[in-house]
GULUMBA-621065 format. One record per residue: x, y, z of N, C-alpha, C in turn. Coordinates in steps of 0.1 Angstrom, whole numbers, plus 5000, padded with zeros to 4 digits. Last residue first. Layout:
<sites>
XYZXYZXYZ ...
</sites>
This chain:
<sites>
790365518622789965478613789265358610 790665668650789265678641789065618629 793365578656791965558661790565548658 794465738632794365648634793265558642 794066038640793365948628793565858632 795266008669794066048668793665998655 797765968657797065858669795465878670 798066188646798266088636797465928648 798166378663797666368650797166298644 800366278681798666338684797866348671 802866328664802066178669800766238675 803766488653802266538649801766398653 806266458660806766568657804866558660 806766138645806666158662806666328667 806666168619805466148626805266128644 809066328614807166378616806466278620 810866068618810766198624809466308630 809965898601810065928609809866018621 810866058577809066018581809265978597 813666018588812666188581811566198585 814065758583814365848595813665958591 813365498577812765628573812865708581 814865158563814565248571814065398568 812364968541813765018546813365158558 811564658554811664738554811964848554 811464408566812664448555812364568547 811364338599811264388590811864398579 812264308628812564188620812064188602 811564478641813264508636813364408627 809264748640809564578643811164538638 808865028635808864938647808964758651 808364988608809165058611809665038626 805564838604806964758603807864858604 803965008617804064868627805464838618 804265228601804665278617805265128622 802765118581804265198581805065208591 800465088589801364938588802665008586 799565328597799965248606800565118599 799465418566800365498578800665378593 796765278555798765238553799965288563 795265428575795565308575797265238571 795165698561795865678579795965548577 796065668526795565668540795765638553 798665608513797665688509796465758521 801665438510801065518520799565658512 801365188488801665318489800965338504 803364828494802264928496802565098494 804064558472804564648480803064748484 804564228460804164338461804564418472 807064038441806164068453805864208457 807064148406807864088421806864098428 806663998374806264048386807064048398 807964028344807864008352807264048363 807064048304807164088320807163978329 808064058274807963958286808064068299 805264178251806364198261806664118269 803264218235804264108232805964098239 801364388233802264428227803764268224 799464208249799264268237800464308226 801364208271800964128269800364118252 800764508282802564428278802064318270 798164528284798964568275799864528270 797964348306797264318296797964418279 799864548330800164398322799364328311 797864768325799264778323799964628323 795564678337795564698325796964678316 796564528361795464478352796164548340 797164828373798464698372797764568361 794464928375795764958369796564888364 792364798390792464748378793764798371 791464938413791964828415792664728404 792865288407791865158404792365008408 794665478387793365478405792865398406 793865448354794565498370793665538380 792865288333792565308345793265328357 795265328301795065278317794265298324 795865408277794565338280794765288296 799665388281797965458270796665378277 801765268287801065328298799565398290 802265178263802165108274801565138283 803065388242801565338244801665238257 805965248237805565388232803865328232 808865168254807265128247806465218241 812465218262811065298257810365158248 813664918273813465018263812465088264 813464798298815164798291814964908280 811564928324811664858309813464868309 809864888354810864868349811364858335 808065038381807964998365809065008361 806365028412807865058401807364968395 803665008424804665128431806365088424 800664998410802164948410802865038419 797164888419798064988413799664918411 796564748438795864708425796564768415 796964778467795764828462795164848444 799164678470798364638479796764678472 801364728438801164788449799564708452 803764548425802264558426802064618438 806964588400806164558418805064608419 807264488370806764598380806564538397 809064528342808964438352808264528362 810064418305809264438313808864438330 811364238296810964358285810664478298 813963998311812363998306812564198303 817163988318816163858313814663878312 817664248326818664138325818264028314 815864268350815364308334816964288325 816564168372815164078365815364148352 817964338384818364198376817364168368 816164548389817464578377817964488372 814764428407814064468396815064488385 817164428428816164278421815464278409 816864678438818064608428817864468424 814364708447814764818435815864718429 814964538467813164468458813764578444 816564608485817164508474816064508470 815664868496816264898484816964728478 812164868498813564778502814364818495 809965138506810065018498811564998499 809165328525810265228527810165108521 808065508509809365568509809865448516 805865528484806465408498807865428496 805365728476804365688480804565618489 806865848449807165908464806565868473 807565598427807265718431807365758442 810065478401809265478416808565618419 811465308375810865418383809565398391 814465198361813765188371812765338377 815865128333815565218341814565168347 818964988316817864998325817665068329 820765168300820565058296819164988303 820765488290820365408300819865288292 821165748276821765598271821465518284 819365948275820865948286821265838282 817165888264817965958258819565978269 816065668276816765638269817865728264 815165868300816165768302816865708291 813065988278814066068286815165988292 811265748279812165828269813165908272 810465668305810865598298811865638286 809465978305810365918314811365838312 806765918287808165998287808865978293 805465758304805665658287807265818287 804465858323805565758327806265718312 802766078310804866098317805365988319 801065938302801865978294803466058299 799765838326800665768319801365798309 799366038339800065998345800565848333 798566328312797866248322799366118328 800466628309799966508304799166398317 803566768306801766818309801666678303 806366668327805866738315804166768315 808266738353807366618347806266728339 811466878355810166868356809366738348 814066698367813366758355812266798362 817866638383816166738387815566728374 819966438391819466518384818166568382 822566408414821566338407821066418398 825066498427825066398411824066368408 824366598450824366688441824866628426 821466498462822566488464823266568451 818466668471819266638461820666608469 817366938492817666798494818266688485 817367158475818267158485818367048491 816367118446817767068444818567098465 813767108457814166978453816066978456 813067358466812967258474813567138475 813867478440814667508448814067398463 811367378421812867328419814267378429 809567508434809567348438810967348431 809867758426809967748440810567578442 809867738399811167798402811267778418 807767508390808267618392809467628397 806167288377807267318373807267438371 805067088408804367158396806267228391 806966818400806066888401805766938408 809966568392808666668399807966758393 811766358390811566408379809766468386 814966278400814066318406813066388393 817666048391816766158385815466178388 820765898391819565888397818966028392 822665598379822265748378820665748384 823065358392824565438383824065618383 821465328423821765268408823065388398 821365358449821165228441821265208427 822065608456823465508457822665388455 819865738449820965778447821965688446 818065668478817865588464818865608454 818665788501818865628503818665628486 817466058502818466018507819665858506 815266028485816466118482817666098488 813765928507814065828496815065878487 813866108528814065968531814565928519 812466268512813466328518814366188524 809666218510810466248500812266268500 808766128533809066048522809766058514 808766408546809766318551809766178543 807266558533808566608533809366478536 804766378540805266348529806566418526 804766468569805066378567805666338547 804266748564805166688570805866628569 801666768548803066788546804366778551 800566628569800266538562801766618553 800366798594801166678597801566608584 798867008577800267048586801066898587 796666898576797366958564798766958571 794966608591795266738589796866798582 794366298592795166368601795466538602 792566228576792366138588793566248598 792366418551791566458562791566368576 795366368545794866488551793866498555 794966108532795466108542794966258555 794166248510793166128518793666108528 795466418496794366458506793266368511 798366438495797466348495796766358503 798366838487799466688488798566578499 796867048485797366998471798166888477 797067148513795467148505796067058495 800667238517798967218520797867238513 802867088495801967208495800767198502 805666958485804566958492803967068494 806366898450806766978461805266988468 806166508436805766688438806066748451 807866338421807266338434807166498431 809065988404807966088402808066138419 812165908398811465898410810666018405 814865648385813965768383812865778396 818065488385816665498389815765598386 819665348353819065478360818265458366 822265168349821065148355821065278358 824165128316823965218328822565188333 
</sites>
């Protein structure tokens, strides 16, 4: 069985990516991240055998946000206490425990990452331990095993140009075959926002589509034209 998995928290002004929020303001930036999250709920479901939104913070409100956009076969957890590599190292666990032969996990960051770069990643691990797409900024935006690692994600520099560094030096240590695919971008700042907008507007794109983000961002375009300009 391929399971996809998907880290994302319930949007909340002040608390949802406040780099973006100050080039555009709290209102547009929840907005807009509704519409990441909402986009990729929509489209990620029918790429693999089983799909599992796995959020934050773990209340009773965010899990009624979650399960009303949810298709109703996927499946909701919360993400446990721990620093961001210690959920991904659980996650990895939690998939085994459903007997998942592959799992794939993504986060809420590049809602128009390609759904063939997700089903590329499911072949690739077919034939290597290991496999991630590199996000623009040093980090990853999916991590792929066939098995729970236990420590892979341990010792990482998150946030950093050096993430995806560490997290392949480890595999490496441990004696894992990875693979790389070609990289991808998170939306974190007004900037990524406009290459979001420019390949969302080009048709020759691969892109996937984002009707939702979409949506906000022609909803708080004064907003977002205004960061943008200033960045």
């Amino acid at each position: 069985m391929n399971l996809l998995g998907m880290f994302a928290r319930q949007p909340v002004a002040g608390q949802t990516k406040t780099r973006l929020a100050a080039s555009i303001g709290d209102e547009a930036t929840v907005a807009l991240y509704s519409g990441f999250v909402e986009d990729l709920l929509q489209r990620c479901p029918g790429i693999a055998d089983s799909f599992v939104a796995a959020v934050i913070p773990a209340t009773r409100d965010s899990e009624l946000w979650f399960r009303a956009r949810l298709p109703a076969e996927s499946g909701l957890v919360f993400q446990p206490e721990g620093d961001l590599g210690e959920k991904i190292d659980w996650f990895f666990q939690y998939a085994h425990q459903l007997k998942a032969d592959r799992t794939i996990l993504i986060g809420s960051d590049s809602p128009d990452l390609p759904s063939e770069v997700i089903r590329q990643a499911f072949e690739r691990l077919q034939n290597c331990d290991l496999v991630v797409v590199p996000a623009t900024d040093g980090g990853f935006v999916l991590a792929g095993l066939r098995t729970p690692v236990s420590g892979l994600f341990s010792d990482v520099c998150w946030s950093s140009g050096r993430t995806l560094l560490d997290v392949l030096a480890r595999s490496q240590t441990i004696g894992l075959r990875a693979d790389v695919l070609r990289p991808w971008y998170d939306i974190d700042t007004v900037q990524n926002l406009g290459a979001f907008i420019a390949l969302q507007e080009h048709r020759g794109s691969e892109a996937a589509a984002c009707p939702c983000t979409n949506a906000a961002i022609k909803q708080f375009e004064g907003e977002i034209l205004a960061g943008l300009s200033k960045s």
